[in-house]
N, C-alpha and C positions, 0 to 999 in steps of 0.2 A: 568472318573470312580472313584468311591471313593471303595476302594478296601475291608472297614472291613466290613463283613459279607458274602463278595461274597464266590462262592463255586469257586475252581481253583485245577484241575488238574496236576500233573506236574510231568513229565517224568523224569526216569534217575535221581531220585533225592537224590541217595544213599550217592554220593558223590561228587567233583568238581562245575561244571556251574550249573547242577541240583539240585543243595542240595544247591549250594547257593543264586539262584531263591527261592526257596521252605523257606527257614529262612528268606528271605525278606517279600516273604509275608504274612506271617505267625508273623511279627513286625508287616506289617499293619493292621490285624485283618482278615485276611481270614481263610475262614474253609479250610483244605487241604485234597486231596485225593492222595498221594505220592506212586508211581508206581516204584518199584527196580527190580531186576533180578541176574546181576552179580554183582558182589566185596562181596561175602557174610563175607570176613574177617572187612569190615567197617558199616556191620548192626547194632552193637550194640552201636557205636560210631552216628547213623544216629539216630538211636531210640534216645539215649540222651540228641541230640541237639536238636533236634523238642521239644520233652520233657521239656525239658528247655526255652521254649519261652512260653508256657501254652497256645499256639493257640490250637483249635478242629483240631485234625489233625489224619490222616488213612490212616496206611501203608500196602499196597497190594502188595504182591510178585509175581511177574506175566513174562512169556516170551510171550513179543508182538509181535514175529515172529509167535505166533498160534493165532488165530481169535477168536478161541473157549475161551482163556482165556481174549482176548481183551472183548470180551463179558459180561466176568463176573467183570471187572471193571466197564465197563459201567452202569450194571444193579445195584450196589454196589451203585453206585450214581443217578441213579434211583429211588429205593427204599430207597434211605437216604435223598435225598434232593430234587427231583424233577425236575432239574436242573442245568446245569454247567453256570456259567460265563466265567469264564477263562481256556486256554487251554496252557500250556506250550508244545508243541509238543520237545519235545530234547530227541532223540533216535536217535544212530547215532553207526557207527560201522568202523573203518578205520583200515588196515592193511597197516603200512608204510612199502615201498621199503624195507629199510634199516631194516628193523628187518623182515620180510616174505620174501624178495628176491622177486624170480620168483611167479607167481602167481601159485595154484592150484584150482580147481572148486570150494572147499569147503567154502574157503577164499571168492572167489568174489560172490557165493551168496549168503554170513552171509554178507558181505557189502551190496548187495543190499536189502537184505532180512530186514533189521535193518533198515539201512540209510530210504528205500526210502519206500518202501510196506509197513512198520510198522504204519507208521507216515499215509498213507493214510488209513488203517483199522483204526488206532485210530478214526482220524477226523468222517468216517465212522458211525462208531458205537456212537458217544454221538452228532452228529449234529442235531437230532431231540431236546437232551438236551439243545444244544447250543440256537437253536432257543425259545426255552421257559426262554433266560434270556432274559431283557429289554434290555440289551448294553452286550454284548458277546464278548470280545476278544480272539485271535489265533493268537499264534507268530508258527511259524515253526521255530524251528533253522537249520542253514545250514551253508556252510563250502566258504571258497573261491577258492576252489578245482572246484568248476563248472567253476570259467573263469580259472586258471591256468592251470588246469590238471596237466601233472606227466610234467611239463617242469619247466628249472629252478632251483633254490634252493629248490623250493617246488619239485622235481623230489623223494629228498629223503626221503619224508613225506607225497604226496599222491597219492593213488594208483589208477588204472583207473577203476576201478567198484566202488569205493570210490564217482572220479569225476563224474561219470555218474551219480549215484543217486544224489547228490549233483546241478546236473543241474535239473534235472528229478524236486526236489522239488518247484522250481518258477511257473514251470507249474502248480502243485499244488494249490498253492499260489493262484496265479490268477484263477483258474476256484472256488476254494472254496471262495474267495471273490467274487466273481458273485454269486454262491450259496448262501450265508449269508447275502447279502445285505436286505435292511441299517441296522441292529442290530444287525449281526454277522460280527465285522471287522478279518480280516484273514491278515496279515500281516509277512515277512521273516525277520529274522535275521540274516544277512550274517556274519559267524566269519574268523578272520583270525587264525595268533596262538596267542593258548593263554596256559596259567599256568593249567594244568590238561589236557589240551586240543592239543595235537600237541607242546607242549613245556615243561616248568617244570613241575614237578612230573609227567612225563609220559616215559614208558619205554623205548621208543624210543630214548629221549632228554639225559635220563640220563646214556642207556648202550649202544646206538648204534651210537649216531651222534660223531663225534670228535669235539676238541674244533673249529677249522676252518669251520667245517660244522654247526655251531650253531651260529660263527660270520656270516657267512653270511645270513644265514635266517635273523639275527636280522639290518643288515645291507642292506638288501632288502624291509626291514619297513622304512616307513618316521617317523616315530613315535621316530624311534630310541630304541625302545625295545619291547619284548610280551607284550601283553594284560592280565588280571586280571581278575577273576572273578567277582571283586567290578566292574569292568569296564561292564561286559556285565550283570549286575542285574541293573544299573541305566540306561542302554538304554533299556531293559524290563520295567521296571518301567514307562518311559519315553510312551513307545510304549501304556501300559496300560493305566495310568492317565493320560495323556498329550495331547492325538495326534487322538482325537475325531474324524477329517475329513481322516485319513488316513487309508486304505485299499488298499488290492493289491499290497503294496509297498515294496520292498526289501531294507532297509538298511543296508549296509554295512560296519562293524565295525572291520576293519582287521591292524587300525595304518596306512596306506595306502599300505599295501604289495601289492596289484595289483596295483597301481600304478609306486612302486618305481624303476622296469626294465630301468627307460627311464631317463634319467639325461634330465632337461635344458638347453641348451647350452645359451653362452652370446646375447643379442639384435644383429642382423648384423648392420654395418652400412650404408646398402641401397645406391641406385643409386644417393641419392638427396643429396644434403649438407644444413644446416643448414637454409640457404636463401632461401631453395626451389628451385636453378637451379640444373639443370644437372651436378652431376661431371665431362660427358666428355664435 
């Protein structure tokens, strides 16, 4: 896909991974339609920067937990451009352990209510859009909270109605890639932690983890440290112009944190020796 001119969508773009999704494409020349809700203390810092890049771009203030307002985004580009290409789905809502405790009702359905339902009204509501572009992409962003759950290092940073929608979105994923084939590719972005996102600048990382609770999250990465926002706009990017034959697929881009549980141990040295007989 060649990105300048396309129409794109993108969630959550007020600040962090969404806003800096949203100034990416917005250097490659897309027209934006940029969807906010909370941080209203960073709106006018968000206004700025768009501002500042001189793409067509339109900020809608909207809570995607009501359908009634998803509606009026979608018909907003309806009536403006006929059209969506591109869909940034990243709405997401986590209450970590270590800063909410015990769970209460309210908490676990604003996570699921965000994380998982949101992101399925969205797609919902502009897929008829989707299908009236030539090449239509859909990333869903998601968390690596679907395989870990609340075990581990991750026990104190995600929460189980977090996990659950977090699984919940693959399913997604793949039924709306059957839905959109071949011109609507629907594709996941699996995160681990990253900087705005479950690490730095977030309030968790910086009032509730101690220093030994934050070496080891970082020491359960094979990466060796969090992830960056620069880091997950160029596997967007990549997901968008790059990657023509892939649908249905979940990428996963966490530095290896579901991986890192499990050490290597050295090669044995087997029954055989050298020459191929039997050591006994």
């Amino acid at each position: 896909m060649v990105i300048q001119k396309k129409i794109a969508l993108v969630l959550g773009a007020v600040k962090g991974i969404g806003k800096g999704i949203g100034l990416a494409l917005a250097e490659k020349g897309a027209r934006l339609v940029l969807v906010r809700h909370d941080w209203e203390d960073a709106f006018a810092q968000m206004e700025a920067d768009f501002s500042s890049t001189q793409a067509e771009h339109h900020i809608i203030t909207a809570d995607l937990r009501r359908i009634d307002q998803i509606k009026q985004v979608a018909g907003f580009i309806r009536d403006r451009y006929g059209r969506l290409d591109i869909l940034i789905n990243n709405i997401e809502r986590g209450g970590w352990p270590v800063v909410h405790g015990s769970y209460v009702e309210k908490q676990w359905d604003l996570e699921m209510e965000t994380t998982l339902k949101a992101k399925r009204w969205v797609f919902d509501a502009v897929f008829s859009l989707l299908q009236k572009s030539d090449d239509a992409v859909v990333i869903n962003l998601s968390s690596v909270a679907a395989i870990t759950g609340r075990s581990g290092p991750a026990a104190l940073v995600f929460n189980d109605a977090y996990a659950a929608a977090n699984r919940g979105v693959q399913s997604l994923t793949e039924t709306w890639a059957r839905m959109g084939a071949p011109n609507v590719r629907v594709n996941e972005l699996m995160l681990g932690l990253f900087e705005t996102r479950h690490a730095q600048g977030t309030r968790g990382w910086t009032q509730a983890l101690a220093p030994a609770e934050k070496k080891a999250l970082v020491d359960h990465t094979l990466a060796g440290r969090t992830g960056t926002v620069a880091d997950v706009v160029k596997a967007c990017l990549f997901m968008i112009q790059d990657a023509p034959y892939m649908t249905g697929s979940v990428l996963r881009l966490d530095g290896g944190f579901v991986l890192a549980g499990e050490k290597v141990p050295p090669m044995p040295g087997g029954i055989l020796c050298s020459g191929g007989h039997n050591k006994t």
